[in-house]
Structures are given as C-alpha cells and as structure tokens.
OpenMM code with the backbone's topology and positions (N, CA, C; nanometers):
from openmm import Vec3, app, unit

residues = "UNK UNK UNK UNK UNK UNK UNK UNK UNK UNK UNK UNK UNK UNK UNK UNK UNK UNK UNK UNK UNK UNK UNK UNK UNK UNK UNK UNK UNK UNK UNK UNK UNK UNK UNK UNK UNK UNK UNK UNK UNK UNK UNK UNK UNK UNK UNK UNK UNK UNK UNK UNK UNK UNK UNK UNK UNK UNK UNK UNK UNK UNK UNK UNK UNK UNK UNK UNK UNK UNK UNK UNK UNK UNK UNK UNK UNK UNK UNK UNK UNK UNK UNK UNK UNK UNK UNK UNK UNK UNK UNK UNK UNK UNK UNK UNK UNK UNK UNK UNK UNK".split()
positions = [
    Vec3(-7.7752, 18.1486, 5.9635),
    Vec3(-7.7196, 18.0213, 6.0001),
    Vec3(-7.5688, 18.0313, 6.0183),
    Vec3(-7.4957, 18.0738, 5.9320),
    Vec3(-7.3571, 18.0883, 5.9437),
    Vec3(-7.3175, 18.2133, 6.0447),
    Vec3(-7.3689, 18.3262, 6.1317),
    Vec3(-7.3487, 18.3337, 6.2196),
    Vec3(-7.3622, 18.2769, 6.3470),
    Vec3(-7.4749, 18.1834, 6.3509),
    Vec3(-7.5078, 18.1264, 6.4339),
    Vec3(-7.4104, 18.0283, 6.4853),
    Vec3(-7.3356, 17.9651, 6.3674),
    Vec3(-7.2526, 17.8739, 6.3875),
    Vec3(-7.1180, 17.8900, 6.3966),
    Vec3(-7.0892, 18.0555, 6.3873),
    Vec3(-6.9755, 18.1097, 6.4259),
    Vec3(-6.9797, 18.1728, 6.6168),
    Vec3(-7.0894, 18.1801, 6.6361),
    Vec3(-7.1117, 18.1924, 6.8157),
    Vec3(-7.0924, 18.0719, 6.8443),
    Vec3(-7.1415, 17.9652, 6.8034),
    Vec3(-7.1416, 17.8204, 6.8256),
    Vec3(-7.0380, 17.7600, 6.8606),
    Vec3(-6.9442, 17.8170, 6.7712),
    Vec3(-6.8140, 17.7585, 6.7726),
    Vec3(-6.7089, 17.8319, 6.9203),
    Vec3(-6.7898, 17.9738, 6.8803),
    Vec3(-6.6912, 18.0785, 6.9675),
    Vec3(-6.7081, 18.0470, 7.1199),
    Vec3(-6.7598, 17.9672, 7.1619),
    Vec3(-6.7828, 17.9856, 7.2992),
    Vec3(-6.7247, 17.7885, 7.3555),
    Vec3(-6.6704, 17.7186, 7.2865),
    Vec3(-6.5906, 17.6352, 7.2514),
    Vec3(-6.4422, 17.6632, 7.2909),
    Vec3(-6.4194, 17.6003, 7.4000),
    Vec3(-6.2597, 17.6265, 7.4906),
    Vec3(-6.1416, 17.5171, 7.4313),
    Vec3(-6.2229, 17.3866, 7.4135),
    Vec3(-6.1262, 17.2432, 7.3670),
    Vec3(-6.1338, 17.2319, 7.2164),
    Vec3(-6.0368, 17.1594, 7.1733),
    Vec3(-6.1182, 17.1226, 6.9844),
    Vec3(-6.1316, 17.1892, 6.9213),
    Vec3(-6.1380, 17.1259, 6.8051),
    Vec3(-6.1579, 17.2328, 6.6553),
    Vec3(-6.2519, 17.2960, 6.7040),
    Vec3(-6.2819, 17.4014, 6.6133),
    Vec3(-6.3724, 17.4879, 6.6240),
    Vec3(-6.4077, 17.5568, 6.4925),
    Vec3(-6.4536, 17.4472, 6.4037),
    Vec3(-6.4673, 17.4668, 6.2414),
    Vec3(-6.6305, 17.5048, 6.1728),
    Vec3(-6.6306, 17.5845, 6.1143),
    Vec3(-6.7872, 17.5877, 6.0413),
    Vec3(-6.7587, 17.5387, 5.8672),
    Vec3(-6.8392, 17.4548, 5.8557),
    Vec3(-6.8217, 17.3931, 5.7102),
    Vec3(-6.9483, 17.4095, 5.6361),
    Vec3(-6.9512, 17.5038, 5.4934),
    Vec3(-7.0212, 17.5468, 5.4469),
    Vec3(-7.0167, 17.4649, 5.3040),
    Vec3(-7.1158, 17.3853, 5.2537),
    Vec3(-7.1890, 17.2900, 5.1340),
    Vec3(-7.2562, 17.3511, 5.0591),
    Vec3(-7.2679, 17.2921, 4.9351),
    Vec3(-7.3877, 17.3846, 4.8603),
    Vec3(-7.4005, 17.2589, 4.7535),
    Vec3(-7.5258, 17.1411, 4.7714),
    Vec3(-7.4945, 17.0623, 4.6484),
    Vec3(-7.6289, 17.0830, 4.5965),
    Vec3(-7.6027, 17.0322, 4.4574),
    Vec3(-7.7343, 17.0610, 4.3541),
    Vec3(-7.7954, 16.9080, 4.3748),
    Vec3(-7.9242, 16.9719, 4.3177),
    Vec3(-7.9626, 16.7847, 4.3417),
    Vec3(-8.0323, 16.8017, 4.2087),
    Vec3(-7.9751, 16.8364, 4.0895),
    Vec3(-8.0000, 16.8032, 3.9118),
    Vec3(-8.0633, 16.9876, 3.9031),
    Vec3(-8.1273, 16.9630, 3.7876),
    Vec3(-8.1829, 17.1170, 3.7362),
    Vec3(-8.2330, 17.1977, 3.8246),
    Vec3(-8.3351, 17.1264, 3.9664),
    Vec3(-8.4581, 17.2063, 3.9602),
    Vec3(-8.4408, 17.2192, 4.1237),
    Vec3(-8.3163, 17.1647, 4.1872),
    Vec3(-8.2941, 17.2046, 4.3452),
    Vec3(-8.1392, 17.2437, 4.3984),
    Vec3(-8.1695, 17.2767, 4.5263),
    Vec3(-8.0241, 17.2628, 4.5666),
    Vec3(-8.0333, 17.2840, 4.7141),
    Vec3(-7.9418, 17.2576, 4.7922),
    Vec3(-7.9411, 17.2444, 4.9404),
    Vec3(-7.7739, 17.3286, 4.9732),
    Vec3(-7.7915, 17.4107, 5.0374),
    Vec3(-7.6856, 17.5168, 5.1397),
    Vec3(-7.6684, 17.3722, 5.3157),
    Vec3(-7.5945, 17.4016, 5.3381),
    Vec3(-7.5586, 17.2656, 5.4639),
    Vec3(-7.4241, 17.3756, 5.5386),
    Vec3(-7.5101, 17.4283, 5.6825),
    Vec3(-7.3819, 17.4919, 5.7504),
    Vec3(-7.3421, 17.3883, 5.8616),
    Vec3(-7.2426, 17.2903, 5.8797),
    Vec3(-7.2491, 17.2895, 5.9884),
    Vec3(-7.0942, 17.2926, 6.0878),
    Vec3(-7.1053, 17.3049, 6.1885),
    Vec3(-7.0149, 17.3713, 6.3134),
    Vec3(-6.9715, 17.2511, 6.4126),
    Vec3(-6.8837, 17.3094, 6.4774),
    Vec3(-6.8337, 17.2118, 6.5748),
    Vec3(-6.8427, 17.2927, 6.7407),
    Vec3(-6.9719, 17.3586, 6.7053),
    Vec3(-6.9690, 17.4274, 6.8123),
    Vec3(-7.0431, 17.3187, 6.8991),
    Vec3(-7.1551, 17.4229, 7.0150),
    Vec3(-7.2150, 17.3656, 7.1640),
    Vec3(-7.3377, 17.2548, 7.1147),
    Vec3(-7.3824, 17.2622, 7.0003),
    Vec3(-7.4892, 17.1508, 6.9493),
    Vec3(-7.6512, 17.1935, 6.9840),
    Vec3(-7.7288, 17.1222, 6.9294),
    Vec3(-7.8625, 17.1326, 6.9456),
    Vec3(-7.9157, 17.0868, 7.1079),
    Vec3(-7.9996, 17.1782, 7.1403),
    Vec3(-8.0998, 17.1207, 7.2688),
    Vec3(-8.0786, 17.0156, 7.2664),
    Vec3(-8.0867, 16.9090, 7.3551),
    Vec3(-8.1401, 16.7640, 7.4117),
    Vec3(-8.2324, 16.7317, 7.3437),
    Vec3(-8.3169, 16.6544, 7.3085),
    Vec3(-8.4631, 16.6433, 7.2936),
    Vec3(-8.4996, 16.6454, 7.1205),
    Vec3(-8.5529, 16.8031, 7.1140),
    Vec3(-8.6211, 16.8114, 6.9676),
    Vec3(-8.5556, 16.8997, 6.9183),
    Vec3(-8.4552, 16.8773, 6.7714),
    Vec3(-8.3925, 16.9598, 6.7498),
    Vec3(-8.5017, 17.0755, 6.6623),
    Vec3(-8.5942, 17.0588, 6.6360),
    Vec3(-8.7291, 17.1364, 6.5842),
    Vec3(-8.7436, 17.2681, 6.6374),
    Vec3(-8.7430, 17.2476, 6.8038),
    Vec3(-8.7202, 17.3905, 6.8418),
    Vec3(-8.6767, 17.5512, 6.8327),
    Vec3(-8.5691, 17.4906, 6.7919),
    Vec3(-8.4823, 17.6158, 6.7513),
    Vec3(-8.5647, 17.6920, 6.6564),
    Vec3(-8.6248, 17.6129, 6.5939),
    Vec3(-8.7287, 17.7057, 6.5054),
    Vec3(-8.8394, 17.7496, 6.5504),
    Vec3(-8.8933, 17.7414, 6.6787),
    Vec3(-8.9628, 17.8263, 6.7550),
    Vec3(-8.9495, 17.9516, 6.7527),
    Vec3(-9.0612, 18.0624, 6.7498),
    Vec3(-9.0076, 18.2109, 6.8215),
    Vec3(-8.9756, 18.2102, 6.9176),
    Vec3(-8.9162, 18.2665, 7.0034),
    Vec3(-8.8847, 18.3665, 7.0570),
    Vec3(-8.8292, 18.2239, 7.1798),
    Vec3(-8.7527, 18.0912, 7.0979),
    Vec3(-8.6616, 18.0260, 7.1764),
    Vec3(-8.5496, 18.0283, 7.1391),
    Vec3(-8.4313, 18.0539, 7.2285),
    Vec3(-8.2612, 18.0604, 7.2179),
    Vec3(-8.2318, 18.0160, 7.2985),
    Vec3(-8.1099, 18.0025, 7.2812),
    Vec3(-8.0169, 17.8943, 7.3492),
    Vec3(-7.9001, 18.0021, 7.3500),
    Vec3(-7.9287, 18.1340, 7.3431),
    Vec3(-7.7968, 18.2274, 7.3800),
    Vec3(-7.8609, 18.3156, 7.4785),
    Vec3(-7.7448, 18.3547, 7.5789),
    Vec3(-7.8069, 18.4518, 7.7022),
    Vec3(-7.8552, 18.5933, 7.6569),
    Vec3(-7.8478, 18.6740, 7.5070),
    Vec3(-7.8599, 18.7796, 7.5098),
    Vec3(-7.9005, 18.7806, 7.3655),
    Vec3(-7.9894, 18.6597, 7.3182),
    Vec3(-8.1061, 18.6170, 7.2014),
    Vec3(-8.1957, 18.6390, 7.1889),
    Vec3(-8.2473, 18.6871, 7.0931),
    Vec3(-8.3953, 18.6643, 7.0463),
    Vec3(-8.5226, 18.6005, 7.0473),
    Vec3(-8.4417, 18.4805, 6.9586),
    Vec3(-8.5184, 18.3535, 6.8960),
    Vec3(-8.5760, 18.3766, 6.8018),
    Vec3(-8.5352, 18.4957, 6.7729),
    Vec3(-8.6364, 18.5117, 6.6091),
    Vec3(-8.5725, 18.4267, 6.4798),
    Vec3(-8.4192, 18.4447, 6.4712),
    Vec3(-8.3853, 18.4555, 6.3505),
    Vec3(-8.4052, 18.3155, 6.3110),
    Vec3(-8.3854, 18.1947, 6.3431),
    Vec3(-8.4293, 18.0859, 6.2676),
    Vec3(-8.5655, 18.0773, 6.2340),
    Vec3(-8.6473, 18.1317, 6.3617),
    Vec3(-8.7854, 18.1214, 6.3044),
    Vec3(-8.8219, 18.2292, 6.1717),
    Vec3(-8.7854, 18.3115, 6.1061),
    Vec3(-8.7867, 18.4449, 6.0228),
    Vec3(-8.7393, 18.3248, 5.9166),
    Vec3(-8.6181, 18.2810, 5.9064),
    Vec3(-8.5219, 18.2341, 5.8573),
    Vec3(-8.6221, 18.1000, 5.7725),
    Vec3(-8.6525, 18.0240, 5.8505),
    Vec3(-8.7456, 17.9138, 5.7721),
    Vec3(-8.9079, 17.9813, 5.7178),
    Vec3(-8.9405, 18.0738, 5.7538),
    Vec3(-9.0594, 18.1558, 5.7130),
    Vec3(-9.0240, 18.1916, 5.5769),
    Vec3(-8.9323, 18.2950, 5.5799),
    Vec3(-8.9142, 18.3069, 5.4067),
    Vec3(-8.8671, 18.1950, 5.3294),
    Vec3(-8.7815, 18.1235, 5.3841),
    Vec3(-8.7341, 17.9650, 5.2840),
    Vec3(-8.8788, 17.8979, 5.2738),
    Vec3(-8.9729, 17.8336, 5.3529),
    Vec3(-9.0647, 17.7990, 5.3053),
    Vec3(-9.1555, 17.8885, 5.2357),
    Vec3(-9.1799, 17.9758, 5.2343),
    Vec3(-9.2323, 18.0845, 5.1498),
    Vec3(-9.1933, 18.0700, 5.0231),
    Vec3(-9.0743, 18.0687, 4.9440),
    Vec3(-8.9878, 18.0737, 4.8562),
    Vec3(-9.0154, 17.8920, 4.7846),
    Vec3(-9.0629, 17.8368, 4.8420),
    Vec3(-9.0819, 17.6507, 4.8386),
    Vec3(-8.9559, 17.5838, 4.8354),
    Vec3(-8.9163, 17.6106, 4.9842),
    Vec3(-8.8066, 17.4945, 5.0360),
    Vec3(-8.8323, 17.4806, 5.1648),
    Vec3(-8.7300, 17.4111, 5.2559),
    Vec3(-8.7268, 17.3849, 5.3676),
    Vec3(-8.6046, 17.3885, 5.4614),
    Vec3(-8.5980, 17.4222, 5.5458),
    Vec3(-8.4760, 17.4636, 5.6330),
    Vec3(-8.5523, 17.3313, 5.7754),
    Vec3(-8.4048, 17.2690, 5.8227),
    Vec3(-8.4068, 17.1914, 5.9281),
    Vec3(-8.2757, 17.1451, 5.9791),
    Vec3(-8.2692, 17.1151, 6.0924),
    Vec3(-8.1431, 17.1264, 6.1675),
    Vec3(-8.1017, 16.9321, 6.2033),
    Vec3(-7.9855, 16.9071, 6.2743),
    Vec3(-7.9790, 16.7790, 6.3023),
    Vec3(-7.8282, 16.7903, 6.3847),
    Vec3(-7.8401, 16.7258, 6.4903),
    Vec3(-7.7081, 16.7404, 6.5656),
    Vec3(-7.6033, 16.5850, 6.4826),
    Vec3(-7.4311, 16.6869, 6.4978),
    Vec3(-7.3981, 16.5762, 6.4468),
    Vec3(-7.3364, 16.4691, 6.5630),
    Vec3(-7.2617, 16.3910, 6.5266),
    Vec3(-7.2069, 16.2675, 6.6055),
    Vec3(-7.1194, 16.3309, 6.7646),
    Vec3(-7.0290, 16.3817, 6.7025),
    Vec3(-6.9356, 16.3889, 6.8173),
    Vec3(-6.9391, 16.5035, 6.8624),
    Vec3(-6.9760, 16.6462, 6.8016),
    Vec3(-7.0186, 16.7452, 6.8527),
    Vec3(-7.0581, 16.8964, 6.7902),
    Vec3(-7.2202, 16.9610, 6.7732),
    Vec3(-7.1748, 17.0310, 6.7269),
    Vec3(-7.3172, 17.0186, 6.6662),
    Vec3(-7.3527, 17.1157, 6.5134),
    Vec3(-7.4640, 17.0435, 6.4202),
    Vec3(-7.4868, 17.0876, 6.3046),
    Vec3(-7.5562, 17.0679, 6.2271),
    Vec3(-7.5809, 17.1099, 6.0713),
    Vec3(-7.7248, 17.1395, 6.0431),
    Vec3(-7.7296, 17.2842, 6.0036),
    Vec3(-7.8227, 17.3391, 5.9555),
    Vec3(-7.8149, 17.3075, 5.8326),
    Vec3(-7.9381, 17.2895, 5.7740),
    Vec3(-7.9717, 17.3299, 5.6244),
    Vec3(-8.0716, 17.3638, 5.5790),
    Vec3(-8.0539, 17.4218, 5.4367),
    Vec3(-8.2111, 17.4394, 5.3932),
    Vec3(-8.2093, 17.3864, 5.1976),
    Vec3(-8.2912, 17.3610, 5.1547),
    Vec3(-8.2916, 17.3585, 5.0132),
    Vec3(-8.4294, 17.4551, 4.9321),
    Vec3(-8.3567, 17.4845, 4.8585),
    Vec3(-8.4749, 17.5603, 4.7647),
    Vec3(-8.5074, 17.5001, 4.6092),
    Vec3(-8.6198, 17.5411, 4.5550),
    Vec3(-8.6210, 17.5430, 4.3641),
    Vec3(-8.4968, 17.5518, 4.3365),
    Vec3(-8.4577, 17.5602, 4.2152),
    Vec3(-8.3820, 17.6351, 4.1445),
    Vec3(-8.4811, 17.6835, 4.0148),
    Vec3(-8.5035, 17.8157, 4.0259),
    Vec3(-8.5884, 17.8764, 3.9282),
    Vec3(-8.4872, 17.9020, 3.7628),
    Vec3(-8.5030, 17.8959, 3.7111),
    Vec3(-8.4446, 17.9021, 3.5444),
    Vec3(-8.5348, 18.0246, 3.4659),
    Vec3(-8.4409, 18.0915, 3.4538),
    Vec3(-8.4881, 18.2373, 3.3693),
    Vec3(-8.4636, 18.2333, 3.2131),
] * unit.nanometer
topology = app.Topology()
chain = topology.addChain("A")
for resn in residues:
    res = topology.addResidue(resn, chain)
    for name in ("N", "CA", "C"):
        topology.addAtom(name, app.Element.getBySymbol(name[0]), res)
C-alpha cells in the first residue's frame, strides 16, 4: 500500500503530493493501518476493483499486489478496503486482531 501511494503521488505535476500513514487501536483486541495519498485516486465507479487480479491502473503493473495483499489480511482475520478521498487522491486500509501473547 505505501508504495502504491508513493507512485500515486509521483506521477502528480500540481499540489501536494503527501502520503499519510495512521495506525489507530480500536481497544485490546484490534487495530487499523490507514495509508492515504494525494496522488491520481481510485477508478471511477467501484473502488473494489483494485482488488481484482490481474487489474492496474499502472502501464507496467501487475494487479497482483492488492489482490495478494487482502488474501493474507483476510487470512490473518481482518480486512483491507480502499475509498477515494474528497479533493484528490485515496486511503487504503486494513485492520487486523490484535493477538496477546
């Protein structure tokens, strides 16, 4: 995610061009990572996509890595999902357990 949102940003000519990285707990037993960028933004439409295989939105992409990316987070019992923000740009996140040893 945080490379993603460092291409994001990089290809951005006007304007900030900031990636802002979160990490809040939500009490003992969770917590949520939140990248988001002021880069080119999510598809039109369904921001869901991106978590498709083998769809990108870069000329010389994959499309794997978000889809890989939410495979092991839900694996692990969390969830990773995206959301474009207001004026430009968007925020990934994901939350997991927090396991206690």
């Amino acid at each position: 995610m945080l490379q993603n949102a460092i291409e994001a940003t990089a290809s951005v000519k006007v304007g900030p061009r900031d990636v802002i990285v979160t990490i809040t707990s939500h009490g003992p037993n969770s917590m949520t990572v939140g990248v988001r960028d002021t880069g080119v933004g999510l598809p039109d439409g369904d921001p869901d996509r991106v978590f498709e295989r083998f769809f990108t939105t870069k000329p010389d992409g994959m499309g794997m890595g978000l889809a890989i990316s939410r495979s092991i987070i839900e694996a692990h019992g969390g969830k990773l999902w995206a959301n474009p923000t207001p004026d430009r740009g968007a925020v990934f996140a994901f939350s997991l357990p927090v396991l206690r040893g």
